[in-house]
DRENPA-3360 file (N, C-alpha, C; in nm, 2 decimals, always signed):
BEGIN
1 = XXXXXXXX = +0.00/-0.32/+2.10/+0.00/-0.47/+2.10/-0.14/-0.52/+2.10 ~ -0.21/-0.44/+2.21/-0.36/-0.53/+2.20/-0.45/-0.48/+2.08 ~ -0.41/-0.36/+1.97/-0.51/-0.31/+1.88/-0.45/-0.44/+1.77 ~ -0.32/-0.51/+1.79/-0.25/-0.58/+1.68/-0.35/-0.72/+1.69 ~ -0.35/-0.77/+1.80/-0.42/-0.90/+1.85/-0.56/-0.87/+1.79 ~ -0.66/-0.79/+1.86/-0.75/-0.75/+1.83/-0.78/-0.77/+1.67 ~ -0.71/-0.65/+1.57/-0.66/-0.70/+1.45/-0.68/-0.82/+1.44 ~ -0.63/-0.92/+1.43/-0.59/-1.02/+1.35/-0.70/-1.14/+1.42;
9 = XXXXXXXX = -0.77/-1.10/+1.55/-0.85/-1.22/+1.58/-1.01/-1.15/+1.48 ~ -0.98/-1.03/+1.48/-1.11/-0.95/+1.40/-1.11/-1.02/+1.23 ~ -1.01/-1.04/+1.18/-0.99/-1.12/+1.05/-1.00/-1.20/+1.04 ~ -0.98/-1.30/+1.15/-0.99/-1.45/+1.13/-1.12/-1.48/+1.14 ~ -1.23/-1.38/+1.24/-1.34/-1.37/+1.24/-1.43/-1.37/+1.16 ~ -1.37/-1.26/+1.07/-1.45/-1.19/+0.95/-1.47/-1.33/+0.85 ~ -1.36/-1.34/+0.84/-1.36/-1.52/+0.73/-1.43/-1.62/+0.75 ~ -1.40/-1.63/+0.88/-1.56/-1.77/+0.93/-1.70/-1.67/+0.90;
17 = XXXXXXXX = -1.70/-1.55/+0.93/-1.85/-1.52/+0.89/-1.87/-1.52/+0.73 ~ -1.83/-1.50/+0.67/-1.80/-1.47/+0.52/-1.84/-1.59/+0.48 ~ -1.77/-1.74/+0.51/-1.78/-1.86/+0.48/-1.93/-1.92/+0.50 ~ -1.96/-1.85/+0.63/-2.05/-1.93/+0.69/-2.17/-1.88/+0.64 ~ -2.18/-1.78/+0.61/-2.32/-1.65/+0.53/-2.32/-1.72/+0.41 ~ -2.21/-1.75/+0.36/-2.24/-1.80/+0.18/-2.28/-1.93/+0.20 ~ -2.26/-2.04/+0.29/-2.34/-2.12/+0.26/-2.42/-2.13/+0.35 ~ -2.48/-2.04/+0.43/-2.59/-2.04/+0.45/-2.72/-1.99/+0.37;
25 = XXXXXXXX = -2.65/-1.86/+0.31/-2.76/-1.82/+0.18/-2.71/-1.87/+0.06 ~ -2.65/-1.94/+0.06/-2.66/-2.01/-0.08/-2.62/-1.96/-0.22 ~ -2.50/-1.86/-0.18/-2.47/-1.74/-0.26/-2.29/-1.81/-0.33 ~ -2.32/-1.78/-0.41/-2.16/-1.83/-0.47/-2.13/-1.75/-0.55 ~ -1.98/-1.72/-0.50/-1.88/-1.63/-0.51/-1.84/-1.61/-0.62 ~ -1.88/-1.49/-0.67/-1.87/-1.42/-0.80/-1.75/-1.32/-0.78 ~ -1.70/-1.26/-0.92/-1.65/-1.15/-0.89/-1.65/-1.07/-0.97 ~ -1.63/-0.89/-0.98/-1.64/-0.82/-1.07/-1.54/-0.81/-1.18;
33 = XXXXXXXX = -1.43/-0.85/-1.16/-1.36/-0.87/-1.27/-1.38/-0.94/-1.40 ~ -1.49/-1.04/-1.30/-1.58/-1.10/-1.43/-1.70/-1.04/-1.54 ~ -1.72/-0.91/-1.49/-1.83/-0.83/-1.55/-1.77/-0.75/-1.58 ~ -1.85/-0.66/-1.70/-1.86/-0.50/-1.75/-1.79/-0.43/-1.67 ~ -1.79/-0.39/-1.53/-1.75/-0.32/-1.47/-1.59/-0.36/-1.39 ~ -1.53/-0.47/-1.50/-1.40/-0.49/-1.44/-1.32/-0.33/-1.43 ~ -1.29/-0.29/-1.56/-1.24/-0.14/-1.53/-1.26/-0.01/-1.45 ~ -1.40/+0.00/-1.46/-1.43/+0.09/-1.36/-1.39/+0.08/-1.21;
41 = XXXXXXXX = -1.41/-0.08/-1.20/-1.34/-0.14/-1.06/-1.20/-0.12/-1.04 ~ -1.16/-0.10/-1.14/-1.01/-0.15/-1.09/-1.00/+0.04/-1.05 ~ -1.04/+0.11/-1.16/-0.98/+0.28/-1.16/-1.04/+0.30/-0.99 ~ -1.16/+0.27/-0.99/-1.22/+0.33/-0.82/-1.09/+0.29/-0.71 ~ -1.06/+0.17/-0.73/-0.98/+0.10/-0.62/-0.89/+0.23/-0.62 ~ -0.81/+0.23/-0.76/-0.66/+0.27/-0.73/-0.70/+0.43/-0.72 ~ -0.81/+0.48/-0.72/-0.80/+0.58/-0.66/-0.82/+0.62/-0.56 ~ -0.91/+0.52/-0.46/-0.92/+0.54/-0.36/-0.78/+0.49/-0.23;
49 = XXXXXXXX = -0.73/+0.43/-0.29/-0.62/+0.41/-0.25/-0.50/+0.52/-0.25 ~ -0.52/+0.54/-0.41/-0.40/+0.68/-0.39/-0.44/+0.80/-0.31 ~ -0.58/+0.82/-0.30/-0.61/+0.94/-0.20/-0.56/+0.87/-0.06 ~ -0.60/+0.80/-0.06/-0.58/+0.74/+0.10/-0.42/+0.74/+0.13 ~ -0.31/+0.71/+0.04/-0.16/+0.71/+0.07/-0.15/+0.88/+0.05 ~ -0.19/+0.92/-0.07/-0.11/+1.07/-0.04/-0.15/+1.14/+0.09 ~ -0.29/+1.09/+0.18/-0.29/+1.20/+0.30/-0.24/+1.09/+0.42 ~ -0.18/+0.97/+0.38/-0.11/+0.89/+0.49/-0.01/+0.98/+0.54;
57 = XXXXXXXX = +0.09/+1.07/+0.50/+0.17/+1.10/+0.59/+0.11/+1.23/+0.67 ~ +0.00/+1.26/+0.66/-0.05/+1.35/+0.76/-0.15/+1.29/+0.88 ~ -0.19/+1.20/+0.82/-0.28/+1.14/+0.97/-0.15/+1.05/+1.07 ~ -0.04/+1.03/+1.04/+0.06/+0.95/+1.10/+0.10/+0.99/+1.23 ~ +0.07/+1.15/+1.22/+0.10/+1.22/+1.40/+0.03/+1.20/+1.48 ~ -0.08/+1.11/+1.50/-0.14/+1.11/+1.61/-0.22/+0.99/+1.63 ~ -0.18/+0.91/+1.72/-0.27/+0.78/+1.71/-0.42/+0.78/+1.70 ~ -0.45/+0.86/+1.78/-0.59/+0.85/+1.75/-0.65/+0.92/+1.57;
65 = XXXXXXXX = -0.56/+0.98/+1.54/-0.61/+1.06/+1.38/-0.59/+0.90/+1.33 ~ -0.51/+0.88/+1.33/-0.44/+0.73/+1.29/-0.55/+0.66/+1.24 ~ -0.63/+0.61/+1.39/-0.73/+0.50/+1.40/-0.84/+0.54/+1.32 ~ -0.88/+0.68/+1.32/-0.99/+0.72/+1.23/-0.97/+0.69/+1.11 ~ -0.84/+0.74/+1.04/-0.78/+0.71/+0.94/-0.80/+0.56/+0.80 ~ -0.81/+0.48/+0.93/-0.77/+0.32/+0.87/-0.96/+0.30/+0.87 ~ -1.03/+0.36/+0.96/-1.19/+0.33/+1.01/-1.19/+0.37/+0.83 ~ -1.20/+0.51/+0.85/-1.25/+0.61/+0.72/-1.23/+0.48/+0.60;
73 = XXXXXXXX = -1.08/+0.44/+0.52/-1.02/+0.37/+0.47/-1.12/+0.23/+0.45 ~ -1.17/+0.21/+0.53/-1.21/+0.09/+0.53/-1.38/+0.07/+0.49 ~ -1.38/+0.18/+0.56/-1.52/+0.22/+0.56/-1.57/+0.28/+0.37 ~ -1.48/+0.37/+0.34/-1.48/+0.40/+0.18/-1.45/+0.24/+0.10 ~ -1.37/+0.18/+0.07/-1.34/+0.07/+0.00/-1.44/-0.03/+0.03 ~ -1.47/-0.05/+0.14/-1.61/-0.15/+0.14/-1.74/-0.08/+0.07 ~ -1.78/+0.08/+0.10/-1.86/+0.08/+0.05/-1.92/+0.07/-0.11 ~ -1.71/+0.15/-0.18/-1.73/+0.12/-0.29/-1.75/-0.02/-0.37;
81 = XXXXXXXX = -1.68/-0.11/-0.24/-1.76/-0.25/-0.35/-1.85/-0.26/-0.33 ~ -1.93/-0.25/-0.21/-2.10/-0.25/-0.22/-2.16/-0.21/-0.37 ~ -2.15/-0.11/-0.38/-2.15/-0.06/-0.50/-2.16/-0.10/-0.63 ~ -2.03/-0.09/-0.62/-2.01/-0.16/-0.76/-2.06/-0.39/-0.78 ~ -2.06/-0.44/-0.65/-2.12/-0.56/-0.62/-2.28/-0.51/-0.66 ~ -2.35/-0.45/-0.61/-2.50/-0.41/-0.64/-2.49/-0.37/-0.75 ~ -2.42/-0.31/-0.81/-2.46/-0.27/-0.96/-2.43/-0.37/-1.08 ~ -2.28/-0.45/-1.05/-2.29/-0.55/-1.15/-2.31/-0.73/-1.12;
89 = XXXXXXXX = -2.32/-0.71/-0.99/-2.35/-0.89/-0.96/-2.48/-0.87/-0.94 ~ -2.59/-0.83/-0.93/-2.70/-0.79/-0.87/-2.77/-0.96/-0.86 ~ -2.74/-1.06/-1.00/-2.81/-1.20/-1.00/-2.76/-1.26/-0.87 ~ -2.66/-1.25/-0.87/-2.54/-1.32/-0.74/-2.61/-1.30/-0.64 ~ -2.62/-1.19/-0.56/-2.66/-1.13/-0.46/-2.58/-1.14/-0.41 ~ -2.44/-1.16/-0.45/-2.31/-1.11/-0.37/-2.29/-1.00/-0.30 ~ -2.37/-0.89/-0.29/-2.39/-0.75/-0.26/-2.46/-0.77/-0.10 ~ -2.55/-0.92/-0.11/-2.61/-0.91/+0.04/-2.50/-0.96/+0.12;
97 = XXXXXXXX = -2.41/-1.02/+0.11/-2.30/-1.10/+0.19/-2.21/-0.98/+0.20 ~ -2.16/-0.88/+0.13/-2.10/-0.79/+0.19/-2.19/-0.67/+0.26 ~ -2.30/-0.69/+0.28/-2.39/-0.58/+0.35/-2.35/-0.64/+0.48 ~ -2.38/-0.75/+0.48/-2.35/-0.82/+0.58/-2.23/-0.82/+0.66 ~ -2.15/-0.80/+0.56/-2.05/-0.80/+0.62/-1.99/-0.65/+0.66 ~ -2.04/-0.58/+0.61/-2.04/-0.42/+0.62/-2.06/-0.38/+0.78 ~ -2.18/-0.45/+0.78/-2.24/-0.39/+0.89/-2.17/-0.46/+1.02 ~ -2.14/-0.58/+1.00/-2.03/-0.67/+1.10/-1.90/-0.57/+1.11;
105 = XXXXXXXX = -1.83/-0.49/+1.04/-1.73/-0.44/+1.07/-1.72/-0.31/+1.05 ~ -1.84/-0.27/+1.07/-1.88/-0.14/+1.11/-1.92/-0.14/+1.24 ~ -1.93/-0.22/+1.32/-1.96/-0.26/+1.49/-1.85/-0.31/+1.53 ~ -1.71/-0.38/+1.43/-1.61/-0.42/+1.53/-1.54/-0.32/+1.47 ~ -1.50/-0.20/+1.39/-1.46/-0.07/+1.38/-1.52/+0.01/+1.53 ~ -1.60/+0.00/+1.54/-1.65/+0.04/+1.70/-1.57/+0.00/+1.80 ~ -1.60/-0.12/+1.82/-1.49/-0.21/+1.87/-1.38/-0.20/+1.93 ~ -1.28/-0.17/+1.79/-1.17/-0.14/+1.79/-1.13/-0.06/+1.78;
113 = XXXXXXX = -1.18/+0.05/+1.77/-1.17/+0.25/+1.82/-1.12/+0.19/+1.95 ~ -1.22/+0.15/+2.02/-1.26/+0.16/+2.13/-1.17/+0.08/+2.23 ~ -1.12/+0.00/+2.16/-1.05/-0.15/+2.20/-0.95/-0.11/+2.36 ~ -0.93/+0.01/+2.36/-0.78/+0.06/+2.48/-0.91/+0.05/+2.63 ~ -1.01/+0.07/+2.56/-1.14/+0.10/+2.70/-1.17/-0.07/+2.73 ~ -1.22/-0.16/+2.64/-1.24/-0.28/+2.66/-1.12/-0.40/+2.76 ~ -0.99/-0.36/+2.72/-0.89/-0.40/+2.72/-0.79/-0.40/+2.89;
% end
């Protein structure tokens, strides 16, 4: 119950920073579907996803494999849009607002490993 709470106040978080970074830097919201690399985006997603479901029913026995699980998960898909943000928004600088934000939920991934010690 408290990783669920945690959860969901971690998201509502993430969106006020998100909002608040863009108009602070003055960055407006692009996306890659609008560029060259719509397709390549979409194939990376869906495979990083299908890897991540076919080894879902093996990390499922153990909470803590679990939590690494969802970190790892999270941790791959952000970076691949880094990525692909840096390679085809590069005018945007949409790539620095998810650095940003990278690094923000790569400290409350910490966090929330950890959340049962804080709690």
């Amino acid at each position: 119950m408290k990783f669920l709470v945690f959860f969901i106040i971690l998201i509502i978080f993430s969106l006020f920073i998100d909002k608040f970074l863009r108009k602070w830097l003055g960055v407006e919201k692009k996306k890659i579907s609008e560029t060259s690399g719509k397709n390549i985006d979409r194939w990376g997603r869906g495979i990083i996803l299908f890897i991540f479901l076919c080894t879902l029913p093996f990390a499922v026995e153990d909470r803590n494999v679990i939590k690494w699980y969802w970190i790892c998960f999270l941790i791959v898909s952000m970076g691949f849009q880094l990525f692909m943000e840096w390679k085809y928004l590069k005018k945007s600088k949409e790539y620095v607002i998810t650095v940003i934000t990278l690094t923000y939920l790569l400290l409350a991934l910490g966090i929330m490993y950890n959340v049962d010690y804080f709690i």
